[in-house]
ChimeraX commands (.cxc) that place a marker at each C-alpha (Angstrom):
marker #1 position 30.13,144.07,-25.13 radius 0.5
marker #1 position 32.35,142.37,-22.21 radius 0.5
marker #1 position 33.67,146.14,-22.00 radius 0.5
marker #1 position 30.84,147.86,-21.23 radius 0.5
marker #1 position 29.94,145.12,-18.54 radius 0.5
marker #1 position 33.30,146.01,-16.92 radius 0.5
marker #1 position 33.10,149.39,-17.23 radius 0.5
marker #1 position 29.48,149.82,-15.66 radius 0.5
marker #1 position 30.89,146.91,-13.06 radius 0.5
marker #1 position 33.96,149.35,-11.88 radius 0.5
marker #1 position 31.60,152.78,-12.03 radius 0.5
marker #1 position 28.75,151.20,-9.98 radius 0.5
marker #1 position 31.35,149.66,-7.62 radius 0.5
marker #1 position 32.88,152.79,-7.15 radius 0.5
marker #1 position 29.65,154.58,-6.56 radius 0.5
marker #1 position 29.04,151.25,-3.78 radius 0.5
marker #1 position 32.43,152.32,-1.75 radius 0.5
marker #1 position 32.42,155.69,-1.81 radius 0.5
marker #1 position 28.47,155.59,-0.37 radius 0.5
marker #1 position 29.94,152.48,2.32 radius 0.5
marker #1 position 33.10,154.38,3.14 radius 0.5
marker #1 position 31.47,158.31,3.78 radius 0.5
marker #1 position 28.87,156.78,5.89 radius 0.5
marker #1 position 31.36,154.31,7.77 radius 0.5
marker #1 position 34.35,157.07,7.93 radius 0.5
marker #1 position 37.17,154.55,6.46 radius 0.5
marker #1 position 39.20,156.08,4.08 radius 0.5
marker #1 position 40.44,152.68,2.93 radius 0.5
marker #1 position 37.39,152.16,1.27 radius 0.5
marker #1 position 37.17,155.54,-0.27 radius 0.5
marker #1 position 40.52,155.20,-1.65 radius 0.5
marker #1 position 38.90,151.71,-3.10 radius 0.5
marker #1 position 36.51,153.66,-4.53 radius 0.5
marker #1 position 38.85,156.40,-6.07 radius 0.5
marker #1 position 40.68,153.31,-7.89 radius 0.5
marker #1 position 37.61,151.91,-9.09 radius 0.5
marker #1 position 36.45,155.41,-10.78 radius 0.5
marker #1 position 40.12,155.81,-12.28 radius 0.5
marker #1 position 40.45,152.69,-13.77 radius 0.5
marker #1 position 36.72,153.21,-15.37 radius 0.5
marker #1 position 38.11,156.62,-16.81 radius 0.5
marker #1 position 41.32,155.13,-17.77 radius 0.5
marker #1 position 39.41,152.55,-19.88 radius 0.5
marker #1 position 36.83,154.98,-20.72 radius 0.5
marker #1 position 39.50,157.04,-22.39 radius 0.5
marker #1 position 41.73,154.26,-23.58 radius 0.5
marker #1 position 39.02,153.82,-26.75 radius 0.5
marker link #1:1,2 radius 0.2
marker link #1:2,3 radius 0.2
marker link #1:3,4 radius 0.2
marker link #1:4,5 radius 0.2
marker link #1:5,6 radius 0.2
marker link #1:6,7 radius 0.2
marker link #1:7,8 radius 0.2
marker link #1:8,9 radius 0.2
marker link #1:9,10 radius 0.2
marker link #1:10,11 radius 0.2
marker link #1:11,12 radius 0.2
marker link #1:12,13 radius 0.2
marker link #1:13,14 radius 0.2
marker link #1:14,15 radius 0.2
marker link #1:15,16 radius 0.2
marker link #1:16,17 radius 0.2
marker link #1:17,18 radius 0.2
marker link #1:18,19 radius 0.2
marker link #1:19,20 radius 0.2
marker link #1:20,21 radius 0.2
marker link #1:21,22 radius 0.2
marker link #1:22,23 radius 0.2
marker link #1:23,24 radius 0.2
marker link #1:24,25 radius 0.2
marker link #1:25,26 radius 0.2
marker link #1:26,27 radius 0.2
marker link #1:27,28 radius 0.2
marker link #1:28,29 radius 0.2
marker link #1:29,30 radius 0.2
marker link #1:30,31 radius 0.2
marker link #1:31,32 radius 0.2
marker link #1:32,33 radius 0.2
marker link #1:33,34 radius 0.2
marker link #1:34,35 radius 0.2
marker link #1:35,36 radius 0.2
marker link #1:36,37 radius 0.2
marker link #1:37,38 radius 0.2
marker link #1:38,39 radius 0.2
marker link #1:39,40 radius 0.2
marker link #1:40,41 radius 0.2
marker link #1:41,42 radius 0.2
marker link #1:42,43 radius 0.2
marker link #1:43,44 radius 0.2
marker link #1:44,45 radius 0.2
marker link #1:45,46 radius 0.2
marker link #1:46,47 radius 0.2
view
């Protein structure tokens, strides 16, 4: 269970920075973003 809590806690943070970063124009937090969707793939996969 403490997966899927992490899982939907790194997709729906990702979704968070890469809405903040394309309105604000920083690609630092896009590139947070990208991290956030590849580690939930990563652990998406990893199963």
């Amino acid at each position: 269970m403490k997966r899927w809590i992490v899982l939907a806690a790194c997709l729906l943070g990702a979704l968070a920075c890469y809405t903040l970063g394309f309105q604000e124009g920083s690609f630092v937090i896009i590139g947070v973003g990208v991290a956030l969707e590849l580690a939930f793939w990563l652990n998406l996969l990893k199963s």
